[in-house]
N, C-alpha and C positions, 0 to 999 in steps of 0.2 A: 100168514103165508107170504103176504106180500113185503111185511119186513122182512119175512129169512131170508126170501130171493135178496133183498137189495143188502141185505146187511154181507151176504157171501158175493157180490159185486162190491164191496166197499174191500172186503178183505181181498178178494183176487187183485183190486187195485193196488193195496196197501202192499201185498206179495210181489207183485212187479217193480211197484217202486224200488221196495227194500232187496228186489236181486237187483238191479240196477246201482243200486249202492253198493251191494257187494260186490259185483266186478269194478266198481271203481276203488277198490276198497285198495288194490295193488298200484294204484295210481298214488306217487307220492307229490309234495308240492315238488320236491326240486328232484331232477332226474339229470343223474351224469352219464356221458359218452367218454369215451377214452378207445382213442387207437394207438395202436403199438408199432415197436417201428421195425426193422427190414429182420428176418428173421430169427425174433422174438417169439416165443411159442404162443400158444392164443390166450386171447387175457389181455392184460394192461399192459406188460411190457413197463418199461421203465414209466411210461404217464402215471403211472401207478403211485408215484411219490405224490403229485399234485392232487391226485382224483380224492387219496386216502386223506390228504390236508385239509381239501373243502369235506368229506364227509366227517370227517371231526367235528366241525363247527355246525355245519347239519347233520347231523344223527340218523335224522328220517328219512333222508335223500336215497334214494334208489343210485345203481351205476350197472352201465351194460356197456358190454366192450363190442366192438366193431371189427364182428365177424369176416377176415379177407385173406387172403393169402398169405401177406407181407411178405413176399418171397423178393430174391435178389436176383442178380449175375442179369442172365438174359431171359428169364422171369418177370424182372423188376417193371417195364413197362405194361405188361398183360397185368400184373399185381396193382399195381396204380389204378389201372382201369376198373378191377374188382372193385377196386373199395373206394374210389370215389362213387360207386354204384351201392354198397354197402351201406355207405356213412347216407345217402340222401333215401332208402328203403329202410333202413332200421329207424331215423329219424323221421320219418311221416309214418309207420306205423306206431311208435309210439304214441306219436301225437295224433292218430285218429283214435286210439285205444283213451287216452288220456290229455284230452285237448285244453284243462284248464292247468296243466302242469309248466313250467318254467324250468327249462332242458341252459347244460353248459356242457361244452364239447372243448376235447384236451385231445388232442396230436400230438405226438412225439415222433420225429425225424420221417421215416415215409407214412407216417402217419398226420403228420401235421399235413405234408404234401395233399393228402388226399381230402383231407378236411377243408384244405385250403380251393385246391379245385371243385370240391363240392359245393361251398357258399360263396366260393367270385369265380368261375369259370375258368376258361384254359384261352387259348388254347396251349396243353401239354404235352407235346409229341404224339406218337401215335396212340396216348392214353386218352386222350382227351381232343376234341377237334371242335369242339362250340366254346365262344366267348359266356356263353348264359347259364346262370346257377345250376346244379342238379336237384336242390332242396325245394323243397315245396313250398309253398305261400304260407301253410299254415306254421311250419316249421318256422318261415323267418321270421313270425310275429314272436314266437312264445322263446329264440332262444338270447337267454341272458347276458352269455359270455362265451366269447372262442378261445384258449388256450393254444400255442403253436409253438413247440421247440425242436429246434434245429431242423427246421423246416428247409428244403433242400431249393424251395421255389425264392427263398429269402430274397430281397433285396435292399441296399440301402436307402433311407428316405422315406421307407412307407409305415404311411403311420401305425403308431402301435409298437412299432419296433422298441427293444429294447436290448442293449447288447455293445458290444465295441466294433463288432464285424460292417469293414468299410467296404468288403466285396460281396455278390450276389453266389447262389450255391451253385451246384452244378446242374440245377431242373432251373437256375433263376428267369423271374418275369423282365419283361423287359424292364430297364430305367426310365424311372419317372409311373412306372403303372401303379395305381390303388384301386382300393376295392372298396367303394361308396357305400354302399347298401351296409356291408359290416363294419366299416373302417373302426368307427366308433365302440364298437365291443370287442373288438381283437388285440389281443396281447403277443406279441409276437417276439421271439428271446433268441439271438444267435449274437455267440463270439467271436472274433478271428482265427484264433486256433481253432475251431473246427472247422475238419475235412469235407462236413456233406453241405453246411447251411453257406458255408464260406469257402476261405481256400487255404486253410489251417496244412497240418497234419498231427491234432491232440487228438483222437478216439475218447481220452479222457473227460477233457470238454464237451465234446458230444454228448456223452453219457451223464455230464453233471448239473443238467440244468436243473433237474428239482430241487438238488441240496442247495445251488447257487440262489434262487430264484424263483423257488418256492413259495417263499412267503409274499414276493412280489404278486407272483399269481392269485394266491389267495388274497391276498385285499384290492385287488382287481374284480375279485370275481363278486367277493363279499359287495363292493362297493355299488354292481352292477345289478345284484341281487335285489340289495336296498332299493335301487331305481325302480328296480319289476317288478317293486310291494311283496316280495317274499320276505317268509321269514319262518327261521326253523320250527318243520311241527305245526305248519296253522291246517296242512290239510289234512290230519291223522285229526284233529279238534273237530275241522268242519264235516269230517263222516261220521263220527261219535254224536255232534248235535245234531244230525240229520236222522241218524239209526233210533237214538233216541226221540224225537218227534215221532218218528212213527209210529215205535212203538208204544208210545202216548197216545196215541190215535186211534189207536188197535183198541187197544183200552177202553177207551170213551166210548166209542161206537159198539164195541159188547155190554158197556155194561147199557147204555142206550136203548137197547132192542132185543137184551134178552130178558 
């Protein structure tokens, strides 16, 4: 009697473990954000060239877009503020749902904007009014890489930059400001001819950073990757050997005590 009881204590344990694995089971190693930019319908929006370039090379990688307005005209400041509230709530609830995952976040035009006010602060107009991240502590450790094009906050000089664009957009940071905490994972991609990151008038260029610049991003992000020991599909391996052990275990312990 005394083995039954404990042998159905051994499996209620083995049963919690194993849901426990299963909700992690929708947790992948690499998870993509992508915000789109001023009204764009919901979804990626043009980031969508970049996002769909790294999920090539990872396969397993999860991507969720960033839920916000993106609305324009006299919209566009209340819309900013959505979604740099957006970008720092969808990004800590992932990572409480999935805290050993390694997240890359991809902005495109007020979506970069918002990504950008999300992990180095504002102040932004009446969107934003604190100099201090929105992102969580646990978000900063796990994310890999920031993607930013035609970021409207752009300015010349700051690192990450990459682009011909010698002027700042029309949201730009002041001259001379960086963002320390990210500097180092931020890729940031504006031309002179455009209108929003610079003081263009190409719409063209705007719109053409992923075909320009795409693959830039990607061995950016690949490179950043490497650093944070990812590597495609090791988390899909690491629930398989887990699921398996227990159910090994399960095994052992029935044939054990019955």
């Amino acid at each position: 009697m005394k083995n039954a009881s404990f042998l159905l204590l051994l499996l209620a344990a083995a049963a919690d473990v194993a849901v426990g694995v299963s909700r992690r089971a929708s947790c992948s190693s690499l998870h993509i954000f992508g915000a789109r930019e001023t009204t764009a319908p919901p979804g990626f929006g043009t980031a969508a060239t970049v996002v769909d370039l790294i999920k090539r090379v990872y396969p397993t990688a999860t991507t969720e877009s960033i839920m916000y307005p993106a609305a324009g005209g006299n919209l566009y400041g209340a819309s900013v503020a959505a979604g740099i509230r957006a970008v720092s709530a969808q990004t800590n609830t992932y990572f409480q749902s999935c805290p050993n995952s390694v997240m890359v976040v991809v902005g495109y035009s007020q979506g970069a904007q918002i990504v950008d006010d999300a992990f180095c602060g504002g102040p932004d107009g009446f969107s934003l009014n604190t100099t201090r991240e929105s992102i969580s502590a646990g978000v900063s450790r796990k994310v890999a890489a920031i993607i930013m094009m035609g970021n409207p906050r752009n300015i010349p000089g700051r690192v990450g930059n990459i682009g011909n664009a010698t002027v700042g957009g029309f949201a730009a940071r002041p001259m001379g400001y960086q963002c320390p905490a990210f500097a180092n994972i931020i890729r940031s991609y504006c031309d002179e001819a455009d209108p929003f990151c610079a003081k263009g008038n190409s719409s063209a260029t705007h719109q053409g950073y992923g075909q320009v610049y795409g693959q830039d991003a990607l061995n950016f992000v690949t490179q950043k990757l490497a650093t944070a020991s990812m590597s495609a599909g090791d988390a899909t391996i690491r629930r398989n050997d887990v699921l398996l052990a227990m159910t090994s275990l399960v095994l052992i312990l029935v044939s054990i005590f019955i």
